[in-house]
Structures are given as C-alpha cells and as structure tokens.
C-alpha positions in Angstrom: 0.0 0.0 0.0 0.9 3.2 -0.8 2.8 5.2 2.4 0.6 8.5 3.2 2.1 11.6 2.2 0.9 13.5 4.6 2.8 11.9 7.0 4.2 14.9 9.4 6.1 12.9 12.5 9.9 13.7 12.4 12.4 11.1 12.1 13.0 10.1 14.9 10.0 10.5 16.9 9.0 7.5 16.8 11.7 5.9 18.7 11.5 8.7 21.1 8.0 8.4 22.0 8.5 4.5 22.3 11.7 5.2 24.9 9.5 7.2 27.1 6.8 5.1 27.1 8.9 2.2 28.1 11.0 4.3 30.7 7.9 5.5 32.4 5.7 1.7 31.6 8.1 -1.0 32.6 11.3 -0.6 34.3 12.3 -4.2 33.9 11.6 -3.9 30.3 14.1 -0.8 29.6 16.6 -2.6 31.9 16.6 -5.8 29.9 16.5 -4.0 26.4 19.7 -2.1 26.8 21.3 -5.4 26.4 20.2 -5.9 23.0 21.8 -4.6 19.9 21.0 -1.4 18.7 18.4 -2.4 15.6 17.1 -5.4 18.0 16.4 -2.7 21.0 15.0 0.0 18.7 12.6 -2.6 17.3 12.1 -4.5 20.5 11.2 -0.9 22.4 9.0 0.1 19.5 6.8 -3.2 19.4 6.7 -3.0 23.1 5.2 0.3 22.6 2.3 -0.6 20.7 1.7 -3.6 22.8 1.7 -1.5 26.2 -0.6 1.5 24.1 -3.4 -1.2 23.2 -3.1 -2.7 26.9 -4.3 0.7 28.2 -6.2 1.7 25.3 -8.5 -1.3 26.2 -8.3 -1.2 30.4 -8.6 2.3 30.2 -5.0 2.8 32.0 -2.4 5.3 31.1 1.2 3.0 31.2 0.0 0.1 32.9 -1.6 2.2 36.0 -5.0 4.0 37.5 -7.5 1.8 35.4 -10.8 3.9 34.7 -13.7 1.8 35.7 -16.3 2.3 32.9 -18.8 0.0 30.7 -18.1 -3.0 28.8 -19.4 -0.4 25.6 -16.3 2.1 25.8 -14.2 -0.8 25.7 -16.0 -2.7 22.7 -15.3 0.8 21.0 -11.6 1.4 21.9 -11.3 -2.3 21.2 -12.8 -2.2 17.4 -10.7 1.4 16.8 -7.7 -0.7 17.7 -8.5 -3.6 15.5 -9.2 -1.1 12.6 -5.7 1.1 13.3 -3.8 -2.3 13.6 -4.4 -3.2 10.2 -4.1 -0.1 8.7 -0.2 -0.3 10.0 -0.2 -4.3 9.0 -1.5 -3.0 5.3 1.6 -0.8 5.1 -0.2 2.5 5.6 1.6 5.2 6.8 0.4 6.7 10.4 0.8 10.3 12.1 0.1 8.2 15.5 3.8 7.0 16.7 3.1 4.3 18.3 1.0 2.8 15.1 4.1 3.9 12.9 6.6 2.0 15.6 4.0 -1.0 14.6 4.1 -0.7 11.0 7.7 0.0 10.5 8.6 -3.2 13.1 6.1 -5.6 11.5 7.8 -4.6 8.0 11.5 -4.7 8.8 11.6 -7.9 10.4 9.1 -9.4 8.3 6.2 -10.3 11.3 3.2 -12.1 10.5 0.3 -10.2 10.6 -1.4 -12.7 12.4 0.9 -12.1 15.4 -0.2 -8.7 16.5 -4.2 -9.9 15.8 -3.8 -12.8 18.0 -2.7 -10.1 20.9 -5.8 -8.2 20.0 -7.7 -11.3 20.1 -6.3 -11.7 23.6 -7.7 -8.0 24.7 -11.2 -9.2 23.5 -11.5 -12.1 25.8 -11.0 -9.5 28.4 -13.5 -7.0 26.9 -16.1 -10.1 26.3 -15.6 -11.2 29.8 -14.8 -14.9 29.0 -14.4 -17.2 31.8 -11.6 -19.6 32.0 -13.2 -22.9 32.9 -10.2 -25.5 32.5 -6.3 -25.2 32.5 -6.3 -25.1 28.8 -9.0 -22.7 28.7 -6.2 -20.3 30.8 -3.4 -21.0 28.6 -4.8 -19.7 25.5 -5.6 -16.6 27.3 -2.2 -16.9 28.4 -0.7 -17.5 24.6 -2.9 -14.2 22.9 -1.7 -11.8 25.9 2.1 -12.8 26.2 3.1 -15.7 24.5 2.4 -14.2 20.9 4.7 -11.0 22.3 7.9 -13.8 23.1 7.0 -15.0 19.3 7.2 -11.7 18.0 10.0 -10.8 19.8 12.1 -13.9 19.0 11.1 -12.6 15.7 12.9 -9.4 16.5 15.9 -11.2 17.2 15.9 -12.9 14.2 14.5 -16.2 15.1 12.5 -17.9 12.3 12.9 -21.5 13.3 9.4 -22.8 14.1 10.6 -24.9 17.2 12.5 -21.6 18.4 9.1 -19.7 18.3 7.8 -22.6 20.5 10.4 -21.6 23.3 9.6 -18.5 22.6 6.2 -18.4 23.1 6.5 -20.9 26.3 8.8 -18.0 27.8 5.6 -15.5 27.5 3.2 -18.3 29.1 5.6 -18.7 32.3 5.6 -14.5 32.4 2.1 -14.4 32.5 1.1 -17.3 34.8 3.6 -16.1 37.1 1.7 -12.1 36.7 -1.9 -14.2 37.0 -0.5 -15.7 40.2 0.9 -11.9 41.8 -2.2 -10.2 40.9 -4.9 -12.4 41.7 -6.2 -10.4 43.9 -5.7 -7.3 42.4 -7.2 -8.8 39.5 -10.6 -9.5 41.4 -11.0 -6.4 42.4 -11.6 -5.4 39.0 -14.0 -8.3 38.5 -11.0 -10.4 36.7 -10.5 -13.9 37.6 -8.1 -16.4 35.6 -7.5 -19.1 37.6 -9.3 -21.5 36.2 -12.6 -22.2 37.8 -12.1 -25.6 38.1 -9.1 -25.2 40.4 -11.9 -22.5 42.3 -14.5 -25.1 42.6 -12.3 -28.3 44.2 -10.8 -25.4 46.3 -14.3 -24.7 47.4 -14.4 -22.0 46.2 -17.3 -20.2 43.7 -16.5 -16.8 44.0 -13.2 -15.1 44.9 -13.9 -12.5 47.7 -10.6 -10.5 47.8 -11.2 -9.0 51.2 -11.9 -13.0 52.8 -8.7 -13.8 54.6 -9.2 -17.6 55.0 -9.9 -17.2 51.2 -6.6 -15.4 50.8 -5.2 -18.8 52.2 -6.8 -21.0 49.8 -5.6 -18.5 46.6 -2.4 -18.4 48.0 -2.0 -22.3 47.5 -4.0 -22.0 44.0 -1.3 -19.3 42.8 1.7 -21.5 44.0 -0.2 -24.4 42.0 -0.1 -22.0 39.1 3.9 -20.6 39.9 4.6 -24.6 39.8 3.3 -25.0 36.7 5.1 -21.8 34.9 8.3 -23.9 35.7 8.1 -26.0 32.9 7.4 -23.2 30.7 10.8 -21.8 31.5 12.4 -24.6 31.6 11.5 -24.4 27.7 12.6 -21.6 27.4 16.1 -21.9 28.5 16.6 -24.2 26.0 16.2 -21.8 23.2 18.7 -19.3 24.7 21.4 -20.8 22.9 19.2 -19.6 19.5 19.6 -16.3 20.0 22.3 -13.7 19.3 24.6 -13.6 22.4 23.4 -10.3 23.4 19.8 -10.6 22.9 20.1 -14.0 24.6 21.3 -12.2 27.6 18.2 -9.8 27.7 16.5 -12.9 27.1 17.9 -14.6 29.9 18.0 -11.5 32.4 14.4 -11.1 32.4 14.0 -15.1 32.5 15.1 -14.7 35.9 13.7 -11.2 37.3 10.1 -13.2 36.8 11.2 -16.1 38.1 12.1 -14.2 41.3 8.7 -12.6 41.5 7.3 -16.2 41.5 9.7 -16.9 44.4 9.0 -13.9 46.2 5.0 -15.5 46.3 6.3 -18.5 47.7 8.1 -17.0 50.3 6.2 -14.1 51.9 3.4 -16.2 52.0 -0.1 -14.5 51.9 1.3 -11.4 53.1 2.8 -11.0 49.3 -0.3 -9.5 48.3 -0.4 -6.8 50.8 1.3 -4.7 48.7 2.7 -5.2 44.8 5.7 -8.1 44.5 8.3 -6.5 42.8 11.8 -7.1 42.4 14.2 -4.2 43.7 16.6 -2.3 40.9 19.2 -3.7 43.2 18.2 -7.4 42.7 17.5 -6.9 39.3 20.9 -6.1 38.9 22.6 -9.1 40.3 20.1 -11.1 38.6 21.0 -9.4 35.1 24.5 -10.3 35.9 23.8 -13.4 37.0 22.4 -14.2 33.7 25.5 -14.5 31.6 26.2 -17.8 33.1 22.8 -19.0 31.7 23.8 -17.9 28.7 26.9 -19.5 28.1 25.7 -22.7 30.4 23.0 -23.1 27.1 25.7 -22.4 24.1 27.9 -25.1 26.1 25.2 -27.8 26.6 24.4 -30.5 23.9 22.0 -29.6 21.5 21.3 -33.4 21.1 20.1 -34.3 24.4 18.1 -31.1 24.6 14.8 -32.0 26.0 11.9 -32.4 23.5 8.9 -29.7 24.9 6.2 -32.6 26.1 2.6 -32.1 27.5 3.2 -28.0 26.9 0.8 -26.1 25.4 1.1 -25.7 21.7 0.4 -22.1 20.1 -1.2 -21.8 16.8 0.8 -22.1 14.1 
C-alpha cells in the first residue's frame, strides 16, 4: 500500500515516544532491552510500545496504572478502533500516531506475521467479552494471545525464524504471564478479573473469589503457588532456546528469565502477606540477577544440542 504523504512525525520521533513510554511503563523492560543490539532494542522498544498502548487503550489505564472503571461499551469501542488502526499499520499504511508507525515499521522490517499482532488483539477481546476460563487449557490460551504471541514476536525481532524456536519463545511468555496471573490475583478480582481456572476455584471450594476474605486469601495463596509450579516447565523451555539467540539478545532474554522467576519466588516465600502490597523485584536485585544471567547464557551455548529435551505435555500455540 501506498505510504501517506501526509505523514508529518519527524524522524525520529518514533523511537523517542517508544523510549519514554517504556522508561515510564516497565522498568524491567528498559533494563533488559539495553542489552540488546542497537536495531534489535529500537525494534524491541517500538513493538513494546504498541503492545503496552493497546493494553491501556482497552483497560482504560495510562502505562500500565489507574484503570478507569467504565462500561463494557467504551471498551468494545476502543477495542474495534484498535482492531481497525492495527491493520491499517499491518497493510503498510503510513500513520501520524507514533506508536501505530513503531508498529508498522517493526512488523515490515523484520518481516512479522500479521497474524501475530491480531492474535494479541484477540487476547484483549476475551477481556473485553468477559470470558471465563473454565479449564487449565481454557487459561493457557488466554495466556498465549496476551504474552506468548509478544515472546514470538520478539524472538522474531531477534531474528528467530525457526518454528521450534518460536515454541520456546512463546513458552517463555506463558511462564511471564502465569507467574503475573498468580501476583495479581487479587488485584485482578477487584476489577471483576479472575483467571485461575474455575475448576481449580470449585475443588478449592471456592465459587466466587472475595478478595477481602482472609481464610480465602489462604486458599488462593496455594492456587497461585499451584499456578507458579506450573510456569516452571514453561521456562524450563525456554532456556533451551537461549542458545538460539544472538549472544546479546540472549542475555536480555535470559536476564528477564530470571527477574520473573524471582517474583514467583517472592509468592512463595512471603506467603499471603505477598499480596499486601505489589511483589516487585528491587533495581538492586535486578541487577545481580542481570548479571547473573550471563552464566545462563553461556551454560545453554555449552550444553548439547542433542540431548536437549523435547517440549512434552506443553501447550502448543497456533501455528
């Protein structure tokens, strides 16, 4: 398609716009990106940009914070303005909005499926429609559309093309987002969210979640271990496919591998009182984790390819 001339953002100002929203959005993020090489962060800040814009666009939030409560039509609205603007930048059109240029110009310099970025939107509508996550399975495909799609696109990014690669990619975004579905489930009820899956809620006794019910709080607390346990295998996967990726993107890889592991492990060991206020990991921690994260790196590029093991009873993304 033919780019708009009427185009009127300067140079670079779509790059810039895409730095400050990731300085001010996600700290971890800008941390972890300053290890990749300069084309991979560019793109990687850019795409992270959109991602974190139709996030908010749909909860109403401005970078990730101080949701607007409002009705379901607002965000059926927002949500088919996104859908349309998405594949405006997918078609090649030219935009005046940075962070649906960053899109565009991402998407055709490292040659993404446009499926990719409508399978994220298709994760924001099962949050719009309200869906219910009845079964395990039913969670993971939430799980896939919201974050696992982002590790594909991002593996992308780093020049993955390798199908099996993707796989480890995508597993990598499943354990990030069990591991946020098991820090904010009580934040997330508050808003009338609930992913656990309700048949973990109904053996637990459980038919709906009460966020201000301490001996509830118990019984979620042991339901969001059950759910950091089962992340593990997820990146588990996803080590293996360090060894895939360029050295330095492999380290960004690995770095933020381990700052969500941590959070995980910071539920299991404050116990019920984790949720009293936001698990986070401290810059300081984040810091010896990055650094920690070079040995994971080089432990995957000296392991045996051949005895790598085979990804069994995961869940397999769309291809």
């Amino acid at each position: 398609m033919t780019p708009n001339p009427g185009n009127t953002l300067a140079p670079d100002e779509v790059l810039i716009t895409s730095q400050d929203m990731i300085t001010a959005g996600s700290k971890s993020f800008a941390a972890a990106a300053r290890l990749f090489a300069p084309q991979t962060r560019a793109d990687a800040i850019m795409l992270y940009a959109w991602c974190r814009h139709a996030d908010d666009l749909i909860d109403g939030q401005t970078l990730g914070h101080d949701t607007r409560h409002e009705n379901s039509e607002g965000q059926k609205q927002r949500l088919s303005e996104l859908r349309e603007q998405t594949r405006a930048a997918l078609n090649g059109v030219v935009s005046d909005d940075p962070v649906f240029e960053a899109l565009r110009q991402v998407v055709h310099r490292n040659r993404i499926p446009g499926q990719h970025p409508m399978e994220l939107i298709k994760g924001f509508e099962m949050d719009v429609s309200g869906r219910k996550y009845r079964s395990e399975t039913d969670m993971l495909d939430y799980c896939y559309h919201v974050a696992g799609v982002v590790g594909v696109m991002m593996a992308i990014i780093m020049g993955v093309r390798d199908e099996d690669v993707l796989d480890r990619a995508s597993d990598l975004g499943l354990g990030f987002q069990m591991t946020n579905i098991a820090r904010d489930v009580i934040d997330d009820a508050k808003a009338g969210r609930v992913y656990l899956p309700s048949e973990w809620l109904e053996a637990a006794g459980i038919d709906e979640i009460d966020p201000s019910d301490p001996d509830q709080r118990k019984v979620l607390h042991s339901l969001a271990l059950r759910l950091i346990d089962k992340a593990e295998p997820y990146y588990d996967s996803a080590y293996c496919g360090l060894a895939d990726l360029p050295f330095r993107s492999a380290w960004a890889v690995a770095a933020a591998h381990r700052v969500y592991r941590d959070i995980g492990n910071r539920l299991r060991k404050d116990g019920v009182a984790a949720w009293d206020r936001r698990v986070a990991t401290s810059p300081a921690r984040k810091a010896v984790l990055l650094s920690l994260a070079i040995f994971d790196v080089i432990g995957s590029r000296l392991a045996d390819r051949q005895t790598r093991p085979e990804r069994r009873d995961l869940f397999q993304r769309p291809r």
